[in-house]
C-alpha positions, -999 to +999 in steps of 0.1 A: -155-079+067-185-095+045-219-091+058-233-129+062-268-131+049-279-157+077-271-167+108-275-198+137-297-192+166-311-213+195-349-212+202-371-230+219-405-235+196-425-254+223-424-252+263-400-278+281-368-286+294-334-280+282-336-302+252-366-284+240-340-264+226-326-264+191-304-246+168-317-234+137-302-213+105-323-181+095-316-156+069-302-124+086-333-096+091-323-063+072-303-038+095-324-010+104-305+024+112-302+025+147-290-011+147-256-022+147-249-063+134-221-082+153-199-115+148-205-130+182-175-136+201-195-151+232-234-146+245-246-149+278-266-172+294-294-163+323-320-169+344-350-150+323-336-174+292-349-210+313-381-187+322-387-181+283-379-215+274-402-234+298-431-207+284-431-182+312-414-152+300-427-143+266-404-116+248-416-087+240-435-073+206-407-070+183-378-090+198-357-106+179-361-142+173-343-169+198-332-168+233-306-149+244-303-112+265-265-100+260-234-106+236-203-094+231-178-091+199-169-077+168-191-051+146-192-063+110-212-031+100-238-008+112-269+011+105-274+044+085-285+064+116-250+051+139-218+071+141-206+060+172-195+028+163-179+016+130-173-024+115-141-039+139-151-022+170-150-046+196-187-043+222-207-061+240-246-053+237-281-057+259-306-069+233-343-083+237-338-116+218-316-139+194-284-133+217-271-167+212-261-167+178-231-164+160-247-130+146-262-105+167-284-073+160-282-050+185-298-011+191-267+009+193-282+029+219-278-007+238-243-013+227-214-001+244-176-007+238-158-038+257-139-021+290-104-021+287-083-048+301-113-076+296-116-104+271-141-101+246-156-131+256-155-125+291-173-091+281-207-113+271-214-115+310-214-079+315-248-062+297-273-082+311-263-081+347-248-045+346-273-031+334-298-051+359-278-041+391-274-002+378-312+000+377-324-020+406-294-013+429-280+026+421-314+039+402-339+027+421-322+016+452-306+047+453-274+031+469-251+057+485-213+052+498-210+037+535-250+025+535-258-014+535-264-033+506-280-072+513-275-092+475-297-125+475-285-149+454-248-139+457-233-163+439-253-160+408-247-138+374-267-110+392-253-120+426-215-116+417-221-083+399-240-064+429-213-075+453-185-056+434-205-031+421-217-021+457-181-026+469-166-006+443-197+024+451-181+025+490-213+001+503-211-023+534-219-058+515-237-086+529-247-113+504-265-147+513-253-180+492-260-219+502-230-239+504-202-226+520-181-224+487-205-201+476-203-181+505-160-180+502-168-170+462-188-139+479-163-127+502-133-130+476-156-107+455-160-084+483-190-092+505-180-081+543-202-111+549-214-138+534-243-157+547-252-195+541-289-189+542-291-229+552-277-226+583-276-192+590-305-167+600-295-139+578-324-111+593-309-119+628-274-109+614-285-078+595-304-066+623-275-070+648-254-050+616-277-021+619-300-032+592-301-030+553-304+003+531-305-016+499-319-052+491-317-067+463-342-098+463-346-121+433-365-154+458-397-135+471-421-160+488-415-159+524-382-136+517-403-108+513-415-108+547-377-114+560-365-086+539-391-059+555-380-075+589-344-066+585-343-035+564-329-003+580-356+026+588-361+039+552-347+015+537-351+006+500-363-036+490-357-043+451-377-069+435-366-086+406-376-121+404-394-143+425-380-174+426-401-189+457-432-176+443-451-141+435-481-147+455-472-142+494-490-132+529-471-105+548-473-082+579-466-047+562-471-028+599-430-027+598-430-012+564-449+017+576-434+023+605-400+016+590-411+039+560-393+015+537-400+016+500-408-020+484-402-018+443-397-039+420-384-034+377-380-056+345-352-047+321-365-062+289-397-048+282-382-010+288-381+018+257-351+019+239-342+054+247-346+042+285-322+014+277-298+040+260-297+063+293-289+032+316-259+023+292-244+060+293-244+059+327-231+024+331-200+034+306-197+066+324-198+051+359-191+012+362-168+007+328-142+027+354-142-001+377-139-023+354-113-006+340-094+002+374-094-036+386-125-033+410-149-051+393-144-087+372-171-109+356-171-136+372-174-166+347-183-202+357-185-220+326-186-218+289-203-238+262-205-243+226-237-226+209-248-260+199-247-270+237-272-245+250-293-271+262-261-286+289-261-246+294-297-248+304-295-276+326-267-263+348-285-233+347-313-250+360-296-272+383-281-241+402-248-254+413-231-227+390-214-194+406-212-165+385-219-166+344-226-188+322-216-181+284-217-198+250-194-196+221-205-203+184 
């Protein structure tokens, strides 16, 4: 397999909407020895990408050029330093930039082979998420078999991943969603109960379940409040986003007495060796499931590369359940 000398990526060189994103041809950076280069099968599109786009999520020092969190597909060679993988292993890979592009760089601590039994393209909605719901969910939610796990956001790439993961685990799931296809998307995944957060009072219903163990909260604002309301006496509350706004007022009296823990983590900004541990124990772990039938990406839609920007916009919209990918 020849090693291409440049590559197509999609970035977004000034703060805007979708179509403040273009696709532009760079020559290929050199391959440093803990990297691994691959010929993009599909790449993932998410949430943080329309953050970094409109100029509110600046990548780290050293990231890659272009948008883009996760890929998946084909090595075409690697680094001096890697012996794990070799050029035609099929993977899919967590990286800090430049994801959507028809050649990815990837830290091979960050790269891990495609589960049996799944596409390779379906395999681009898996690092990003994974890795995201091991962290926040099972690492610092500390979820155990038979406790409670609420998901916010079910429907969503994060949403549809912490439902089967914290099925497949042995959790209770409860995930809230807002239209009541969203909510049937949920319970097909595995929710015990899906909540349409429009119509439905979702602390009331935890609360008369016994409460939550784990939540996992991506909306903050007034959710915050809600969550410590219907958490379960030491329960954990896992921030990752905050959709409805950072800045809130809250009565903490019931975090006290409840002696809950409120946390919060981002995945990009974390050390490489960091990154590495999260993916051993994700392969060790959660590429079972996959493997056994429990756990399925859930993919919503597909675009060309040159399309990122109708990505973007149903990404933006929000009417999408589950993952959005791009193809070069």
């Amino acid at each position: 397999m020849s090693v291409p000398t440049s590559h197509r990526i999609a970035i977004a060189p000034e703060p805007g909407g979708p179509d403040a994103i273009g696709i532009v041809e760079r020559p290929l950076p050199a391959l440093k020895a803990d990297e691994v280069l691959i010929r993009t099968a599909a790449c993932g599109v998410n949430k943080p990408d329309t953050f970094e786009r409109m100029g509110f999520y600046p990548p780290p020092p050293g990231a890659p050029e272009g948008l883009g969190l996760e890929a998946a597909g084909t090595i075409v060679t690697v680094g001096a330093s890697v012996d794990r993988f070799k050029a035609g292993n099929n993977v899919c890979a967590l990286v800090t930039g430049g994801g959507y592009s028809d050649y990815v760089i990837a830290k091979a601590g960050s790269t891990l082979p495609t589960p049996k039994g799944i596409e390779l393209t379906a395999a681009a909605g898996l690092p990003e998420t994974v890795f995201t719901v091991w962290a926040n969910v099972f690492q610092a939610g500390q979820l155990k078999a038979g406790e409670t796990l609420l998901v916010h956001g079910g429907a969503g790439g994060i949403g549809t991943t912490a439902i089967q993961m914290g099925k497949a685990a042995g959790a209770r799931v409860f995930a809230t969603a807002g239209t009541p296809e969203k909510c049937a998307l949920c319970e097909r995944l595995g929710a015990d109960r899906a909540i349409n957060y429009r119509d439905e009072d979702f602390v009331a219903i935890l609360n008369e379940a016994g409460g939550a163990n784990v939540i996992l909260d991506m909306v903050g604002g007034p959710y915050v409040q809600k969550n410590i309301n219907c958490a379960a006496f030491r329960g954990r509350i896992v921030q990752i986003a905050f959709l409805q706004g950072s800045r809130i007022e809250a009565d903490l009296m019931r975090l006290m007495l409840k002696q809950l823990t409120l946390t919060g983590s981002t995945l990009r900004a974390r050390p490489e060796a960091e990154k590495a541990e999260l993916a051993k124990a994700i392969e060790d772990t959660v590429w079972p499931w996959i493997e056994s039938g429990r756990f399925r990406p859930e993919i919503h839609a597909t675009f060309p590369l040159e399309n990122a920007a109708e990505a973007h916009r149903l990404m933006d919209a929000g009417d999408h359940a589950g993952k959005i990918l791009l193809t070069p």
